[in-house]
C-alpha positions as CSV (number, residue, x, y, z in Angstrom):
1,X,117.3,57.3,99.8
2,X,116.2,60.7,99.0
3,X,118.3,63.8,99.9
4,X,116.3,66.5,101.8
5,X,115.5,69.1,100.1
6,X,114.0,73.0,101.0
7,X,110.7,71.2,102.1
8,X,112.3,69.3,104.3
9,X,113.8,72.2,106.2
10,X,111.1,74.6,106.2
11,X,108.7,71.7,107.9
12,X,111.5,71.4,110.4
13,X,111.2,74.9,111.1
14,X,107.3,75.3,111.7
15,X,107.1,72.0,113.4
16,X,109.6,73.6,115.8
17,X,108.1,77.1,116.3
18,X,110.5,78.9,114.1
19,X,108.1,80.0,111.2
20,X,109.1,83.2,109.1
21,X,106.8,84.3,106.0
22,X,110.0,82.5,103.9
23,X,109.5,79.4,105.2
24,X,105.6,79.3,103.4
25,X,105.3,76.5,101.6
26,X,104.4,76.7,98.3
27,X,103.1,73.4,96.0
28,X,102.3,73.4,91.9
29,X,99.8,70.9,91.8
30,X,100.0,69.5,87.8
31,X,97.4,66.1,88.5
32,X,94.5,67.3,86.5
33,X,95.2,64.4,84.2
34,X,94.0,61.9,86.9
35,X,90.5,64.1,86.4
36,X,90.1,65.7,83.3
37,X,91.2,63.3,80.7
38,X,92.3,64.8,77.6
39,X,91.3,68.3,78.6
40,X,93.9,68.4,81.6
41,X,95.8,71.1,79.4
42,X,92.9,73.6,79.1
43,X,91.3,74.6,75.3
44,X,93.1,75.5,72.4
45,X,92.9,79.0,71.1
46,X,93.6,80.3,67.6
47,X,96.5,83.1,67.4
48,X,93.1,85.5,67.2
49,X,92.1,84.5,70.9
50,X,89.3,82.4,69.8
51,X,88.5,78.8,70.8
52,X,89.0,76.4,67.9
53,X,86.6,73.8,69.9
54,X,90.4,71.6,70.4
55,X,92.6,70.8,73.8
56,X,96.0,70.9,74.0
57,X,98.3,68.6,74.3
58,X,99.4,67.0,77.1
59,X,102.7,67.9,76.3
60,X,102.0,71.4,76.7
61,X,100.9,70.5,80.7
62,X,104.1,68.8,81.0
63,X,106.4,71.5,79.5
64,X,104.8,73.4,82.3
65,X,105.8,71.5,84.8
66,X,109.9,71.5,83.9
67,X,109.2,75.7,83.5
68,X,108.1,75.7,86.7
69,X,110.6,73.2,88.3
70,X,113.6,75.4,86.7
71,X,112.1,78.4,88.3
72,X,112.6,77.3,91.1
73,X,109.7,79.5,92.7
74,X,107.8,76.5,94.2
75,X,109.0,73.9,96.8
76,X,106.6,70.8,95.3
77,X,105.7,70.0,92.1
78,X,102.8,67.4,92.3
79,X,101.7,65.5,89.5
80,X,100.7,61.8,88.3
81,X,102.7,58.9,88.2
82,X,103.1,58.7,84.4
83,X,103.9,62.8,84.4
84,X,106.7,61.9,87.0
85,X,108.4,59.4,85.0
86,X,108.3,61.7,82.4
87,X,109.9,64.1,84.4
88,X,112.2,61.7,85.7
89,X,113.2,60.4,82.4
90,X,114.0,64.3,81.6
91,X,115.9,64.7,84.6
92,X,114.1,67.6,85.4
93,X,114.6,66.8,89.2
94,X,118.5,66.7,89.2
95,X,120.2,69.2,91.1
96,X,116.8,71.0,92.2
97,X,115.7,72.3,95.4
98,X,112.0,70.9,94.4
99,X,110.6,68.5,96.1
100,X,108.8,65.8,93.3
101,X,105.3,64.1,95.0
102,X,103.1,61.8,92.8
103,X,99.1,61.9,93.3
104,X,98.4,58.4,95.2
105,X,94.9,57.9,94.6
106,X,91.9,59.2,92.7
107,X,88.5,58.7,94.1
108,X,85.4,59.0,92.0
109,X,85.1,62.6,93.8
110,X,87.6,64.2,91.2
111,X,86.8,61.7,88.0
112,X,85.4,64.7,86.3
113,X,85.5,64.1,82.9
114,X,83.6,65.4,80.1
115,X,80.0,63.6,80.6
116,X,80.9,62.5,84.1
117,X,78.2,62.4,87.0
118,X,80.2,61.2,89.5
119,X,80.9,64.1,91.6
120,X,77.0,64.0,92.3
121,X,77.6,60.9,94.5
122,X,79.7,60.2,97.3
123,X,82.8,59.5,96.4
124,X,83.8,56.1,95.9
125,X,87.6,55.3,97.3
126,X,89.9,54.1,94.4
127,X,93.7,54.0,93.9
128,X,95.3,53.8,90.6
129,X,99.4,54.1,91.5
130,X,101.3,51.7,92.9
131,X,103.6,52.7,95.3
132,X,106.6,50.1,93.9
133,X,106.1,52.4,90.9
134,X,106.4,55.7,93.0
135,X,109.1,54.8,95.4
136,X,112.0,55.2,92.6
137,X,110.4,58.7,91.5
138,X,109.2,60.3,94.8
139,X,109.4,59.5,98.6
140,X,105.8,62.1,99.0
141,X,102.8,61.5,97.6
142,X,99.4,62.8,97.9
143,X,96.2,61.2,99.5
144,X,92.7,62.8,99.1
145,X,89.3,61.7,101.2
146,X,86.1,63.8,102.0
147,X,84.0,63.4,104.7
148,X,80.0,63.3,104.0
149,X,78.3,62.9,107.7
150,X,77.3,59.2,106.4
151,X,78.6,57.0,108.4
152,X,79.1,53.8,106.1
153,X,80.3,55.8,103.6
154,X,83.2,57.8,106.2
155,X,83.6,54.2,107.3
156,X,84.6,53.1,104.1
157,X,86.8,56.1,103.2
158,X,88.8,56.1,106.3
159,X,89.3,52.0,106.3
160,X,90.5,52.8,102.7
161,X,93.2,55.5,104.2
162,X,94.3,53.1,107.2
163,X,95.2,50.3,104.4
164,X,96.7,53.0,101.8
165,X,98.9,54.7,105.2
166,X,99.7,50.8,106.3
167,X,101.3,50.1,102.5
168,X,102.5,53.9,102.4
169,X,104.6,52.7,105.4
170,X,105.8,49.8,104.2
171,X,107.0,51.3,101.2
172,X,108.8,54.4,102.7
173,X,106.5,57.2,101.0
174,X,105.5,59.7,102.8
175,X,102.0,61.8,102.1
176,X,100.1,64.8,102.8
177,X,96.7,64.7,103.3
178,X,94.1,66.4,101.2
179,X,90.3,66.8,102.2
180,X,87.6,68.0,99.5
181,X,84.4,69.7,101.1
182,X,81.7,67.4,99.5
183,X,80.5,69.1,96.2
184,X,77.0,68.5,97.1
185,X,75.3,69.9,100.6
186,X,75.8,67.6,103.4
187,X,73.6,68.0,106.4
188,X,75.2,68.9,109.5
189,X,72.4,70.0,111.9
190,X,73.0,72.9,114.0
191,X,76.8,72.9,113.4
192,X,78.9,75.0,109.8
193,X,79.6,72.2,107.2
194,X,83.6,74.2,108.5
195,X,83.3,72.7,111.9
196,X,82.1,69.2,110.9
197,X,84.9,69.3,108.8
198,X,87.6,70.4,111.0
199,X,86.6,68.0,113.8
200,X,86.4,65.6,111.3
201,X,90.2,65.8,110.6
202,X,91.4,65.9,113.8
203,X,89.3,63.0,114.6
204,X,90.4,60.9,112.2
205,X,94.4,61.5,112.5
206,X,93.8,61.2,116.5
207,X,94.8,57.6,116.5
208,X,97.3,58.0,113.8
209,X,101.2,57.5,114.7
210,X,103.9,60.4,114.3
211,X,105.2,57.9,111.8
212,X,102.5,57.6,109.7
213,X,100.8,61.0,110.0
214,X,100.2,63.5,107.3
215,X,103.3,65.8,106.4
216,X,100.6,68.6,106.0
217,X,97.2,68.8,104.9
218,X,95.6,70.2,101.8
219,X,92.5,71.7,102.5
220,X,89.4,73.9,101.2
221,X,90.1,77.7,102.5
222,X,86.6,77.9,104.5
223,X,87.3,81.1,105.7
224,X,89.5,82.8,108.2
225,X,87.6,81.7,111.4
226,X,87.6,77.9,110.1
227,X,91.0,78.1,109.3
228,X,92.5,79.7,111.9
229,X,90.7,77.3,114.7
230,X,92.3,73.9,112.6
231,X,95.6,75.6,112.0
232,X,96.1,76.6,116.1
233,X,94.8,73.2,117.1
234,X,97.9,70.9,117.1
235,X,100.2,73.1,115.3
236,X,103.4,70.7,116.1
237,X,101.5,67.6,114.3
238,X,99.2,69.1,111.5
239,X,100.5,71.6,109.3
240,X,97.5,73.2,107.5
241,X,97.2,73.9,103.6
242,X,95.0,74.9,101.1
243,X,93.8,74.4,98.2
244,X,93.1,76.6,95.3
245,X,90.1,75.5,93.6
246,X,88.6,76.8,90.5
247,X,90.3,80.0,88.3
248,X,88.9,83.5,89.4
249,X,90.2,86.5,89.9
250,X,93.8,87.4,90.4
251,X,92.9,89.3,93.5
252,X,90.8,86.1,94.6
253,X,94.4,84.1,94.1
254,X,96.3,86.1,96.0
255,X,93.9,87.2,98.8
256,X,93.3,83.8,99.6
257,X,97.2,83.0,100.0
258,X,97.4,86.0,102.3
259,X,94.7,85.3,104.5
260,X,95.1,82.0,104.8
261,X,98.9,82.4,105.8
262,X,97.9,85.1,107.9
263,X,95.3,82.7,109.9
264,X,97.2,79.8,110.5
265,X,97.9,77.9,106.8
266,X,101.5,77.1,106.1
267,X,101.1,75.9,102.9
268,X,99.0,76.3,99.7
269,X,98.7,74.0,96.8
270,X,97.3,76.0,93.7
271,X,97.0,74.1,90.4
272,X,94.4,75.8,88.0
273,X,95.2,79.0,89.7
274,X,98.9,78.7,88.9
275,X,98.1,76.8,85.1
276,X,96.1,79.4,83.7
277,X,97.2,82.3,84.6
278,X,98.4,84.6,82.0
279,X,102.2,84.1,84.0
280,X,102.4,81.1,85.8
281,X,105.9,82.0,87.6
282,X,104.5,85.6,87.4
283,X,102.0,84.2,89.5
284,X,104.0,82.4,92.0
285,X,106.3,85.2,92.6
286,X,103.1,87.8,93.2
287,X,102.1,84.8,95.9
288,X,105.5,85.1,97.5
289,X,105.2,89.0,97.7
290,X,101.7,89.2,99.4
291,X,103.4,86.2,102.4
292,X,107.2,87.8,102.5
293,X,106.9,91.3,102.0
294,X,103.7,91.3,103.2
295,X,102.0,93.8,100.9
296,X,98.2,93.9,99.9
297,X,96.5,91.6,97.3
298,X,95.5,94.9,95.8
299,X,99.2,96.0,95.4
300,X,100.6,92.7,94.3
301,X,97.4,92.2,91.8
302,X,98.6,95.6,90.2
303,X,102.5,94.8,90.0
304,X,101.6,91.3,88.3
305,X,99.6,93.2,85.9
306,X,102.5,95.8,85.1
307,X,104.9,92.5,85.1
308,X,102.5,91.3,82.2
309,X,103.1,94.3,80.5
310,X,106.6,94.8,80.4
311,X,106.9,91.2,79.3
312,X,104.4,91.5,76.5
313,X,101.1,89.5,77.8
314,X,98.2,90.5,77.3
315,X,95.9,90.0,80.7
316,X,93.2,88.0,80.1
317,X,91.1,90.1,82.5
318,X,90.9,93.8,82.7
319,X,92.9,95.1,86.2
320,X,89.4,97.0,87.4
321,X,88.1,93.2,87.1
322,X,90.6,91.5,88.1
323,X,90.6,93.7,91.0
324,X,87.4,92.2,92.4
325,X,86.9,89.9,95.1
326,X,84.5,87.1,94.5
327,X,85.0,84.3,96.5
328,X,82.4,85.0,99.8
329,X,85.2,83.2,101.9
330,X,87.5,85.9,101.1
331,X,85.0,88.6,101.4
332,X,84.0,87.2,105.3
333,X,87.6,87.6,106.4
């Protein structure tokens, strides 16, 4: 039986209408391993700053992970089932507030290895955990699917997630439910790939018992209009997160945080965002700031830039660059 922890409460609280800015949500997703391979710790660098062609260790991803946990700056710390029993076997868990969750499958979507076409296909559903492994580590878990406008293809996805939320049950894990935008164009006539999606979640957790929904979902931030419309639609049943995506610009990382909170999205689950930046608890903390004191991304991009200072750091980017906005989603809201 797992103790609830500060997850636990803060879902209470915007499930009942009570949300305040310290009750966002925030999730360190460390899974890359179930998609990179051997380059889930990023490339190596010299002590000069240049590449020496190498990738780090696992190891080093892992030592991450306990930094962050003893932070205590996030309220999930996701990661694969061998990195939790590493993290079990190191107790990094005991006596925190964090809230351990175990990716539950990998579909051929995010098999992105060095070489790898897969992600120009539909993805193929695949899961490599098994849940009698995860129960004793983790009572939440994560499930991914993306929807295509194919109709065998949905078909097979979603009977995939009604057998995966049938063993979920019987096990006693819990999940949240991530959806990918397809990483190829999908045709959706006269309606915003956005809209397809949204009504595309709703539709398939329509059917869905309480007891077997989604904790939250982890979703691509398309924009404020998209967001805000999925986030307003059932608020008591789907909690709406995103996700971080690809490294860019400190003021792209925190801008999206603060406009997705600000239109609806209660949680966000960054992992390269968080990984490599300069600070990864710097980072967090400057995430907190633009939510709970509700200051601009501009502001907070400056103070984590003057925090990277005083502790030594050089930024990777210069602060007029790292200034910039350059996601278009963040530029349309």
């Amino acid at each position: 039986m797992f103790q609830a922890k500060r997850l636990d409460h803060k879902l209470t609280r915007i499930q009942n209408g009570e949300y305040h800015p310290k009750d966002f949500i925030i999730a360190d997703a460390k899974d890359s391993d179930m998609a990179l391979g051997v380059c889930a710790a990023g490339p190596q660098y010299a002590s000069n700053g240049q590449p020496t062609g190498k990738h780090r260790p696992l190891q080093v991803y892992r030592d991450a992970m306990s930094e962050m946990i003893a932070s205590d700056l996030v309220d999930v710390m996701l990661t694969s089932l061998s990195s939790g029993e590493y993290l079990a076997r190191h107790a990094a868990f005991v006596g925190s507030a964090v809230t351990p969750a175990i990716r539950l499958n990998d579909g051929s979507d995010i098999w992105h290895w060095r070489g790898a076409n897969y992600k120009s296909y539909p993805t193929v559903p695949f899961r490599t955990a098994r849940l009698d492994r995860v129960k004793p580590l983790a009572d939440l878990g994560l499930y991914a699917l993306t929807f295509f406008n194919d109709l065998d293809q949905d078909r097979r996805s979603l009977e995939a997630y009604a057998q995966f939320r049938d063993a979920a049950s019987t096990a006693g894990i819990r999940h949240f439910l991530e959806v990918f935008n397809p990483q190829f164009d999908v045709a959706t006539g006269d309606a915003e790939f956005a809209a397809y999606n949204n009504d595309a979640i709703a539709r398939c957790l329509a059917g869905v018992s309480r007891l077997d929904r989604p904790v939250f979902l982890k979703v691509v931030y398309n924009g404020a209009r998209a967001t805000e419309e999925l986030a307003s639609f059932d608020p008591e049943n789907l909690i709406v997160g995103i996700l971080g995506g690809a490294s860019s610009t400190t003021r792209d990382t925190l801008e999206m945080v603060k406009q997705a909170e600000q239109y609806g999205a209660r949680v966000a689950l960054f992992g390269r965002k968080i990984f490599f930046a300069e600070s990864s608890t710097g980072i967090v903390r400057a995430m907190r700031r633009v939510v709970e004191e509700r200051i601009s991304s501009e502001e907070a991009t400056k103070a984590y830039h003057d925090e990277l200072q005083k502790a030594g750091l050089r930024a990777k980017t210069p602060l007029t660059e790292d200034l910039e906005l350059t996601d278009s989603a963040l530029k349309a809201g």
